[in-house]
MISEMI-266006 format. One record per residue (C-alpha): residue in one letter; x, y, z. Coordinates in steps of 0.001 Angstrom, whole numbers, plus 500000, padded with zeros to 6 digits. Layout:
<semis>
aXYZ;...
</semis>
This chain:
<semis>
x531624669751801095;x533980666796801310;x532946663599803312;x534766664463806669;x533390664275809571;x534498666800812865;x536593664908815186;x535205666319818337;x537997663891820239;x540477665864819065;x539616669423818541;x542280672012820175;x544545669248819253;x544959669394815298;x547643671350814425;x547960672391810785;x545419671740807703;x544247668698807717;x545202667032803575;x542293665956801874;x543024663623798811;x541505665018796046;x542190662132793942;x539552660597796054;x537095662637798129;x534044662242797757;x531158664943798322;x528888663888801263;x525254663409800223;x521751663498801982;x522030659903801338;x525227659419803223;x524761661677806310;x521492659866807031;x523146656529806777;x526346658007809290;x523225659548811584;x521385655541811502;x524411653877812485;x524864656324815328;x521344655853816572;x521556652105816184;x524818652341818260;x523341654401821051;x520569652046821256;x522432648879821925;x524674651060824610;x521679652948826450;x519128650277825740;x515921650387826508;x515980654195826003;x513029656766824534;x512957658610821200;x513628662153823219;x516721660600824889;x518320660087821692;x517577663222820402;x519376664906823377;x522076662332823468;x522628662483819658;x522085666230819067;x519892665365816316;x516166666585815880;x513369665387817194;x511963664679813845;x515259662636812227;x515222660626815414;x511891659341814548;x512476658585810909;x515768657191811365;x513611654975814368;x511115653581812219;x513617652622809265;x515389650426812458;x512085648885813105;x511198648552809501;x514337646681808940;x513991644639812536;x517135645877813857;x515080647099816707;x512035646600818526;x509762648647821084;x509040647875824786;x506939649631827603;x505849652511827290;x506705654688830412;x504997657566831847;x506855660975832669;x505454663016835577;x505770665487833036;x505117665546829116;x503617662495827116;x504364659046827807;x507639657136825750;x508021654204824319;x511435652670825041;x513355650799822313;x515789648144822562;x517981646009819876;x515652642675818582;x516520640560821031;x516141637647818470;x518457638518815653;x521902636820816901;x524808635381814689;x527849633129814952;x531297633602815946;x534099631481814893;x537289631363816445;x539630629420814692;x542370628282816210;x545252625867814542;x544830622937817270;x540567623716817585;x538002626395817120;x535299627937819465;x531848628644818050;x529295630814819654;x525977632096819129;x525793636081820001;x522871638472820149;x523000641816819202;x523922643366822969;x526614640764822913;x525381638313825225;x526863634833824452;x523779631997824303;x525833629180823707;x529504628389822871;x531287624783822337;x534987623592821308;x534795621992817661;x537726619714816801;x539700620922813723;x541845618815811143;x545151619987808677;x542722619403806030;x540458622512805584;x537742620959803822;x537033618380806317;x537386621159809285;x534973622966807472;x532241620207807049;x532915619175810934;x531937622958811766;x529276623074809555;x527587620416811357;x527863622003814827;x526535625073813150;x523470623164811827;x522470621377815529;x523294625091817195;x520308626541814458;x518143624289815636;x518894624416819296;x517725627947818671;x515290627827816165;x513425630841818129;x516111633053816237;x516864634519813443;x520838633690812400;x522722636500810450;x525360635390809418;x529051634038810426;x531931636109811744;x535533633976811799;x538724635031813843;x541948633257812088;x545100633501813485;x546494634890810117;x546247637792807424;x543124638228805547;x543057640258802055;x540209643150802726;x538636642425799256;x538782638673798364;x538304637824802194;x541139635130801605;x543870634216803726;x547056635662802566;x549092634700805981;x548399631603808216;x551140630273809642;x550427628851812307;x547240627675810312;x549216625983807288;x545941627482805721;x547732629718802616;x545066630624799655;x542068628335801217;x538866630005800488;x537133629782803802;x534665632187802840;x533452630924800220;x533457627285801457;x531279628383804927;x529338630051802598;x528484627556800109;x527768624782803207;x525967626966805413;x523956629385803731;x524574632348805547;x526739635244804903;x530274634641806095;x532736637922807253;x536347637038808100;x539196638981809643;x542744638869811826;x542199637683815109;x544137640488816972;x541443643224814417;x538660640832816221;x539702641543819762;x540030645319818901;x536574645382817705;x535691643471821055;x536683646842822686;x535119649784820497;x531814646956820433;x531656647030824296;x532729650903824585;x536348650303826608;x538135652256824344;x535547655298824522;x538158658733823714;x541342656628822668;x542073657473818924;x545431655898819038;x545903652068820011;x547604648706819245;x545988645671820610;x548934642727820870;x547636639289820821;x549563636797822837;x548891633276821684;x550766630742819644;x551909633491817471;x551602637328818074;x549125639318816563;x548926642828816604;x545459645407815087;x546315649020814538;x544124652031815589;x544726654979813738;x542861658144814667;x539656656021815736;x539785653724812503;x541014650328812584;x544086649885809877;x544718647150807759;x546795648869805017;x546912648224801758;x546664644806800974;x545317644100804612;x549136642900806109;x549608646287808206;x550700645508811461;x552929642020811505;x555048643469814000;x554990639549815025;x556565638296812089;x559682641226812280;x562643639721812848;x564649640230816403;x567454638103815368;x568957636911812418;x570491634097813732;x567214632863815484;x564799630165815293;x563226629536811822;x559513631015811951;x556864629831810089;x556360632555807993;x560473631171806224;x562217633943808595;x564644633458811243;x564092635180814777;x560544636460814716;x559512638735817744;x556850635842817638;x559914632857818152;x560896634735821638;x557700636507822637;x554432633893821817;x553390631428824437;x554623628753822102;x558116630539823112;x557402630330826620;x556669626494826291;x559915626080824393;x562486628059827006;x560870626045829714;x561788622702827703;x565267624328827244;x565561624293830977;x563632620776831712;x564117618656828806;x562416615553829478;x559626617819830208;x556587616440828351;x554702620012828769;x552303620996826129;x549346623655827744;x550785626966828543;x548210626985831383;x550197624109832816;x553558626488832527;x551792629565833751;x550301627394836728;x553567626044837608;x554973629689837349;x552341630720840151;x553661627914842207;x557191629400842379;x558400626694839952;x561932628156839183;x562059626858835877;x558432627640834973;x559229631499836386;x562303631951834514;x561138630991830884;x557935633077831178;x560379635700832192;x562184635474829383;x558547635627827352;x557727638898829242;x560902640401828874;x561006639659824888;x557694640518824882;x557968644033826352;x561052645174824222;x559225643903821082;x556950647025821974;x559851649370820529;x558894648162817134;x555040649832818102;x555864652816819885;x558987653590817476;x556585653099814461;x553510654194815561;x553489656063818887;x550519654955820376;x548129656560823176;x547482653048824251;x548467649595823943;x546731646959824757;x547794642854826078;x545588640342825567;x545918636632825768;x547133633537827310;x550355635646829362;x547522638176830832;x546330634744833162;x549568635660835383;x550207639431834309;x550233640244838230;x553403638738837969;x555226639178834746;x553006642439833779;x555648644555835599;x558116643005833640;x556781643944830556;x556309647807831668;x560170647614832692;x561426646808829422;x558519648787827566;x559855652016829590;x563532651424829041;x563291650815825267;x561595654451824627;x563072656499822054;x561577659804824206;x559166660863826431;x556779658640828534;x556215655125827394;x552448654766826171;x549969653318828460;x550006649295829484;x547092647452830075;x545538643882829873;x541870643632827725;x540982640094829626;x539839636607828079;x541237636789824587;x538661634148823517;x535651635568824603;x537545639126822997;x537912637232819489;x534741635724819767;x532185639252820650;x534724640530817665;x533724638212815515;x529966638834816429;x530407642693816131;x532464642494812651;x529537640357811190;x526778642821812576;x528123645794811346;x528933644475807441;x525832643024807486;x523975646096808556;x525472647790805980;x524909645479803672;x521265645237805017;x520858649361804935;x522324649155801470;x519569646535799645;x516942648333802385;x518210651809800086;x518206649861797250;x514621648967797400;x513363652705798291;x515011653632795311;x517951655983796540;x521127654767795654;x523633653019797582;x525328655112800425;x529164656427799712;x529703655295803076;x529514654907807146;x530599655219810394;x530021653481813759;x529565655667816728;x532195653378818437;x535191653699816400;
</semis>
């Protein structure tokens, strides 16, 4: 049969035959339904955690038997460990298992004016986090991180570091793991990869910071039942990650999704990216900070904090150029719901601070720009750095799990598995 797996979200709901590209299917395998059924288990662990063998079996559907070998291969491969046993009133006693509490890895969230770096375990618990100072020149920002990431090692020595996952405000090509738009991060072509890589010595996964924030809320479960989503990230630029019938979309050459870099107005500002009138130029904080020095020029404001603040304190000036934000920002959401009719879309950034206020204003202008029908749910995912840094953590885990399951294949000598899926997305 082809690889497709039932999409028990959406049954009663699928009109039609579903197309099946023949060009490329692929015929599931032993190989590749045990490697699906791991990355289940492993995901049900870290939410359910510490749980018993027979709970997973119930929860999962699968038998008794898999549960255990799929168990000891997580073990074997010190993804997860086992804990008290605990005594039923009826039955034998179970052992409970929980993720390995020692395997963590680092998150990088690069900004253009700084970058965040955190150490993350594998339930997503943050054991340290510090600002790093960043340069225009790449190499130098690299070697100044590189340093921090040596003194947080050994501030942790207890723990076993896999790997580094980076947030950039920018593009990233899904093969070469370059950046193909920056910006904001006057970053074009840099191999960051390859140049954390070669310093550090650990294995180095890189993606969009809005895709990072997405994968903050399939990692933590907050999406559990959506299939249909865009995240918007609200920062110096806009951002925006696409989820398309529970998968996360990059498109081709990883650039689906700029709705940020669409032009409003022809006659606008002059965006980074060489265009003029970006929804970005109206609808980004670093538009906020720029109507409010419209209004106040001698104004010496730089921190959007400091306008959103002042905003809060009834400042008339500060209210009416986040206004203006909100409002740009919310009928910028035609371009999503016209293009992709979403279930759900979610905010998440510096704006969401005050979205008490200017939230509604958003929803207003999201509801009048409708083509038809009901506008798509509105709501707020919280602190955008911690969201870009868990992301971070989660992309890293999961590539290097299956890059870990594939060498772990490798040396039981089955071959490499077609593919896998993450109970979570």
């Amino acid at each position: 049969m082809t690889k497709l797996s039932r999409d028990t979200h959406s049954v009663g709901r699928v009109h039609g035959v579903r197309r099946i590209d023949l060009s490329s299917a692929q015929l599931a395998t032993s190989e590749s339904a045990r490697d699906i059924n791991r990355d289940i288990i492993l995901e049900l662990i870290r939410f359910r955690q510490p749980v018993a063998r027979a709970s997973l079996s119930r929860l999962s559907g699968l038998r008794p038997s898999t549960i255990s070998a799929i168990v000891e291969q997580l073990i074997e491969e010190n993804w997860v460990t086992e804990g008290a046993v605990v005594k039923a009133s009826r039955g034998r006693p179970s052992t409970m298992l929980s993720v390995n509490p020692d395997i963590v890895t680092l998150a990088l969230d690069l900004r253009p004016d700084r970058a965040i770096l955190a150490v993350v375990d594998l339930s997503g618990r943050f054991l340290s986090r510090e600002t790093v100072m960043t340069y225009s020149n790449p190499d130098r920002t690299v070697a100044h991180i590189v340093t921090r990431i040596g003194l947080l090692r050994d501030q942790h020595a207890d723990k076993s570091f896999e790997g580094i996952g980076v947030s950039v405000p920018g593009r990233v090509h899904p093969a070469t793991q370059r950046l193909l738009l920056a910006p904001n991060l006057k970053w074009h072509g840099f191999d960051l990869k390859g140049a954390l890589e070669k310093e550090s010595k650990l294995q180095v996964e890189i993606d969009n910071d809005a895709n990072a924030c997405l994968l903050s809320e399939l990692w933590y479960g907050r999406l559990e039942g959506v299939r249909n989503a865009v995240l918007v990230a609200i920062a110096e630029g806009i951002g925006t990650s696409i989820l398309a019938d529970g998968q996360l979309h990059s498109g081709y050459n990883g650039l689906a999704g700029e709705f940020g870099h669409i032009s409003m107005d022809p006659s606008g500002p002059l965006c980074g990216c060489g265009q003029r009138g970006c929804w970005e130029m109206s609808a980004s904080s670093r538009a906020a900070l720029h109507f409010y020095r419209e209004l106040v020029p001698k104004s010496s404001m730089r921190n959007i904090y400091q306008l959103l603040s002042l905003a809060e304190e009834e400042d008339a000036a500060a209210v009416e150029a986040v206004s203006r934000q909100a409002r740009a920002l919310g009928r910028g959401l035609r371009l999503i719901t016209a293009a992709l009719s979403p279930e759900l879309i979610l905010i998440t950034g510096d704006i969401t601070a005050s979205w008490e206020r200017f939230g509604p204003i958003v929803q207003k202008e999201l509801e009048d720009s409708m083509l038809v029908g009901p506008a798509p749910r509105l709501r707020i995912s919280g602190d955008a750095e911690l969201a870009r840094l868990s992301g971070s953590a989660a992309m890293l885990m999961q590539r290097h799990a299956s890059y870990h399951r594939s060498t772990h294949a490798s040396q039981k000598g089955r071959g490499l598995p077609a593919s896998s899926a993450r109970l979570a997305g």
